[in-house]
LOVEX-871685 format. One record per residue (C-alpha): x, y, z. Coordinates in steps of 0.001 Angstrom, whole numbers, plus 500000, padded with zeros to 6 digits. Last residue first. Layout:
N
XYZ
...
***
This chain:
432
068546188617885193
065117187768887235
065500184296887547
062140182476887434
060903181694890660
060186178332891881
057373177153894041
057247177553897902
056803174968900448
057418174617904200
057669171127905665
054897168325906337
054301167500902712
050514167830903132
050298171557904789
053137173073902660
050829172920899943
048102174105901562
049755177203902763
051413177529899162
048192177131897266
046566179778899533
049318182215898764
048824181324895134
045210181553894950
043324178542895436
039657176923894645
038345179851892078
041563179049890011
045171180127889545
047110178199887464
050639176422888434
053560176487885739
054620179738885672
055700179109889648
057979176846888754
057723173427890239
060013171395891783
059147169072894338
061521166951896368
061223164882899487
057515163694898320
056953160863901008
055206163598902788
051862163231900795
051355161764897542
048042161919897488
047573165192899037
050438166834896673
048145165654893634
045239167315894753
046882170278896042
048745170111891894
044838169522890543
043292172289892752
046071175030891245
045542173875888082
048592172750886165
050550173655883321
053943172564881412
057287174361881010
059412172757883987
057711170068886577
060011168645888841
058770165565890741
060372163572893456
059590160579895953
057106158379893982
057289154754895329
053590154270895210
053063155153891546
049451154175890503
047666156977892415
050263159768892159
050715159260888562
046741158845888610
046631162042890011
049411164068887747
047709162909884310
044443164240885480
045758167660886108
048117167693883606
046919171089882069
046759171355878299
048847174639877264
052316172269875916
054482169669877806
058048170732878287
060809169613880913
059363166834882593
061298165229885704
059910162056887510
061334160248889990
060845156824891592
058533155204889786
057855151348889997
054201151248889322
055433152460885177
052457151574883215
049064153459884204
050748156619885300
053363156090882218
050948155736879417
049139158653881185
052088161092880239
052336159564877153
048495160966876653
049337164104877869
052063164722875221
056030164987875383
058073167927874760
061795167663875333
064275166802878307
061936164110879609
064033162835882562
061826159138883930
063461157395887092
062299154150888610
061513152498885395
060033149088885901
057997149145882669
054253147890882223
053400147744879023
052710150558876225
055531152534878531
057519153363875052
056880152158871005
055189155598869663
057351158070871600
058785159205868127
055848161165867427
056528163965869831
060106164501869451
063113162438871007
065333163174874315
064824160915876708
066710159941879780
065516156446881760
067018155023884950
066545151869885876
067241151140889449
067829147636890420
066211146716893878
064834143520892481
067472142091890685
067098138758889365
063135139441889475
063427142967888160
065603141757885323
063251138916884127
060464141114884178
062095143703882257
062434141344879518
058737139093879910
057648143115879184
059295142815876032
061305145961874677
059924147799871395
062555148953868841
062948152548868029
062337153694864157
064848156316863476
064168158607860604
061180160778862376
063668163427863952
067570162624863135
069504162625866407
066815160979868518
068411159973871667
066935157437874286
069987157189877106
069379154227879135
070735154217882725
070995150643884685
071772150892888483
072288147988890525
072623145036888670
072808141767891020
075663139474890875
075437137345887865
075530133574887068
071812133588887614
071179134940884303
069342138264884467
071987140519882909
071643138138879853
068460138386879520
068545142239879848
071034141772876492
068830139384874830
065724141775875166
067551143916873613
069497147965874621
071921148901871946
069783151614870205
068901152679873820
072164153934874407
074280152633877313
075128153163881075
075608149862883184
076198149529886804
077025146712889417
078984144476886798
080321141537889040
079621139094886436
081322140568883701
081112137882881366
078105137522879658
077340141115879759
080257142518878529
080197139596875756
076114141546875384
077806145075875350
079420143848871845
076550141683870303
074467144814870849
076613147163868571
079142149062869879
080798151659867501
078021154503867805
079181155078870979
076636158038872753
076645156295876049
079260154034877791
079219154056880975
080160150921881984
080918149906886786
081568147059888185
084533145452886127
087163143572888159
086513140012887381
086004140647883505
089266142618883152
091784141154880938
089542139778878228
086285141914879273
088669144811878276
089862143077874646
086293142095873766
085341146065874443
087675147309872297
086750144483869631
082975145593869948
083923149785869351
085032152915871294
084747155705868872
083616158129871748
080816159954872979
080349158481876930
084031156821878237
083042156176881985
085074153134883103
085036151714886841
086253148493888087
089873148031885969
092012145746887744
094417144012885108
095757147537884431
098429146534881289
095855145151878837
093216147349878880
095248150545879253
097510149915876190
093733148936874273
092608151865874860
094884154211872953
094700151340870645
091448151768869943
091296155307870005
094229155856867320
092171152886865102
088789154931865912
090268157869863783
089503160927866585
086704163242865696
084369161370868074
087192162266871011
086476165838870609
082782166589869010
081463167710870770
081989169899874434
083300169005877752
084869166109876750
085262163750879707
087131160071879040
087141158517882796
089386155384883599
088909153909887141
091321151100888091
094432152236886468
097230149796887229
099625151883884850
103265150506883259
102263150953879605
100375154482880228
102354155647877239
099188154984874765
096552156542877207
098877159899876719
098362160040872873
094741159505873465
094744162553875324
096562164249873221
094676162915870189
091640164413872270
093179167968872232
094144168222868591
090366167162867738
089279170394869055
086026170283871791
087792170438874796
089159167797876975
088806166462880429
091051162952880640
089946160863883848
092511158723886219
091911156964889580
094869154746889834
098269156400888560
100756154667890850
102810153118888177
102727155936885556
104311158275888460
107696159265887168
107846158716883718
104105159637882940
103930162454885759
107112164062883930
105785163658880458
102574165239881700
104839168538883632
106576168716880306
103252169197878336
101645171332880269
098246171116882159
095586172761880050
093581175782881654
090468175781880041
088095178315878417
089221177017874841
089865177996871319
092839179816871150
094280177832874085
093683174426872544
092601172327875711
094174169243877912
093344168741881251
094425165512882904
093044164311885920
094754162451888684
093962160350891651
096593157910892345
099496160276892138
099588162022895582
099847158841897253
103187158067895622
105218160572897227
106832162813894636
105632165803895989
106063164784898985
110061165080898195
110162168535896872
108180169761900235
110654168448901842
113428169746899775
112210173361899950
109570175653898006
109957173668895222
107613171671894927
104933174322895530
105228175398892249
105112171912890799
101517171638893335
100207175392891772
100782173597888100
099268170233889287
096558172428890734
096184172362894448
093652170570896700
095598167837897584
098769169186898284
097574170599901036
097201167337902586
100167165920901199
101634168478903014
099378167505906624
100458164239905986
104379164609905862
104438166553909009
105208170064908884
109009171300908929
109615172413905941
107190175561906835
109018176714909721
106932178869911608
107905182287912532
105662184473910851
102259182292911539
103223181863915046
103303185166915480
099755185742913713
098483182819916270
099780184570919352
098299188008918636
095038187775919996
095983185038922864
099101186498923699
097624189477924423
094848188693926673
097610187186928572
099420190306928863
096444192194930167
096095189743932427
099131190224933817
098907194093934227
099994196384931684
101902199391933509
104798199813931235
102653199768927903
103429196854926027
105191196362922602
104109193530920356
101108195386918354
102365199740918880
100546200770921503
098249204366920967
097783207094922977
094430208174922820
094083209188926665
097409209522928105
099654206932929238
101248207333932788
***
């Protein structure tokens, strides 16, 4: 008989252990046992290509050769259509580049299944000539979704645009089914572009393309012309006409979906921005009534001059620099279509007034974040009120609000929470 504190080794049994006790057993210590004895090379192709998945092309070469089976998912050609390439300078950079032999070997190997493929980069020169380097052996590819990522400038703007070009134009050419290209800051230029809408115009759905000083507006308007199945379109202001959302409203096209417009001032007060017509926008909105325009600025107080003097179908405004009260009304009285509206910076004059005829004028209003500005505590339950439970996001830090004789901040938050229907609190400031 077993004394008191004796202990049983896992996988022995004590020579009285009833039948349940065994049971209870096999059911704690089953799965570990299977986990020792289990024949790796003998899982089902899926469930390798599974794991497969989520490794690291280094980790997945490693893997590789674990056994023959493993060796020959590897090379299976569903494991090659989604692929990114990292490639970094390691003096200089935080990332993990994907070596050289294993990139020749996916390029000779795999260059025909290669479908959904994106370059990340760092900021040295030598890394986007890699990558450009790489785009010029893709000869045999049927890429349908190209992304260009540089995770810090100036990388593929320090490239000579006749390396980028051509780079380009290999992939252009030989994938005859390109719908999605994202290829922001780079020397990509009109002939580029006349060479993609040459072998890819009934394909394309999807152009992101801000930050390229190379395009002019003639070159996104060919896009334009002849891409009729373009869904989405990303681009710089400086490009943006009234010809160009002319041509996107042309009855020959299948409705835009999403248009983003990045406004940039690199140079304060030595770019002069163009107005848009308001017969323009019109036209677009009518072709395409559920288009979303999206609008990012970036430019300095007097710059603003030109914007939301007319009514504007913006659906969603980013301010990520200072702008002044009386823009802020510009777009309350001019933009009935908005969506979303994020300001970074305003100054010590509360929005109060601003806010409520925002939430007056703009119906559709479903999200506001609110970053270095100020409001009075009655003007932000004022606004909430008005807008009501349609608000599904609200972000406002807590520096922002101002006390008054009306609310105090636990007050605000009760009241707050009251009109959207759900529990509210603003945002703290981190405390590290």
């Amino acid at each position: 008989m077993k004394r008191a504190g004796q202990r049983v080794e896992l996988g022995t049994e004590a020579p009285h252990t009833s039948q349940t006790s065994k049971k209870q057993k096999t059911s704690l210590y089953g799965d570990s046992a299977l986990c020792t004895s289990m024949d790796w090379g003998s899982l089902p192709h899926h469930v390798i290509l599974r794991v497969f998945q989520f490794l690291t092309l280094v980790d997945r070469a490693r893997a590789s050769s674990v056994c023959r089976r493993w060796n020959e998912v590897f090379h299976i050609p569903d494991l090659w259509r989604r692929f990114e390439f990292e490639l970094s300078q390691p003096a200089t950079s935080y990332l993990k580049s994907t070596h050289p032999d294993l990139i020749q070997q996916i390029i000779k190997r795999h260059a025909d299944h290669l479908q959904y493929v994106s370059f990340k980069v760092d900021s040295s020169t030598e890394s986007a000539e890699a990558a450009c380097d790489i785009l010029s052996q893709l000869v045999n590819c049927s890429i349908k979704t190209l992304g260009l990522i540089s995770t810090a400038k100036p990388s593929f703007m320090n490239v000579s645009k006749a390396h980028f070009a051509s780079a380009l134009t290999v992939v252009f050419v030989n994938s005859k089914s390109l719908s999605s290209i994202k290829i922001d800051d780079t020397p990509l230029d009109d002939p580029s572009l006349k060479v993609l809408v040459a072998n890819n115009s009934d394909t394309l759905k999807l152009l992101k393309m801000s930050s390229c000083p190379h395009v002019s507006p003639a070159g996104i308007l060919c896009v334009a012309d002849q891409c009729h199945g373009l869904k989405e379109l990303a681009l710089n202001y400086y490009i943006l006409s009234d010809e160009l959302l002319l041509a996107l409203s042309s009855e020959k096209h299948v409705d835009l979906e999403h248009l983003r417009i990045d406004v940039v001032s690199e140079n304060p007060g030595q770019v002069e921005f163009h107005a848009i017509k308001k017969q323009s926008w019109d036209a677009l909105v009518k072709h395409s009534p559920k288009v979303n325009i999206v609008m990012y600025f970036f430019l300095y107080e007097d710059e603003f001059d030109v914007f939301f003097r007319e009514e504007t179908p913006v659906t969603h405004l980013y301010f990520g620099r200072a702008v002044s009260k009386a823009l802020l009304g510009r777009v309350g009285m001019n933009c009935p279509r908005l969506v979303e509206l994020v300001v970074c910076a305003n100054g010590l004059q509360p929005l109060d007034d601003e806010l409520i005829q925002i939430a007056q004028r703009c119906k559709n209003l479903t999200a506001m974040g609110l970053g270095e500005c100020e409001v009075t505590c009655r003007g932000f339950v004022e606004f909430v009120k008005m807008c009501g439970g349609r608000l599904t996001q609200l972000s406002i830090m807590e520096e922002v609000l101002i006390p008054d004789s009306d609310y105090s901040m636990d007050r605000l938050h009760l009241e707050v929470s009251k009109h959207l229907g759900r529990m509210w609190f603003p945002d703290m400031m981190p405390t590290w």
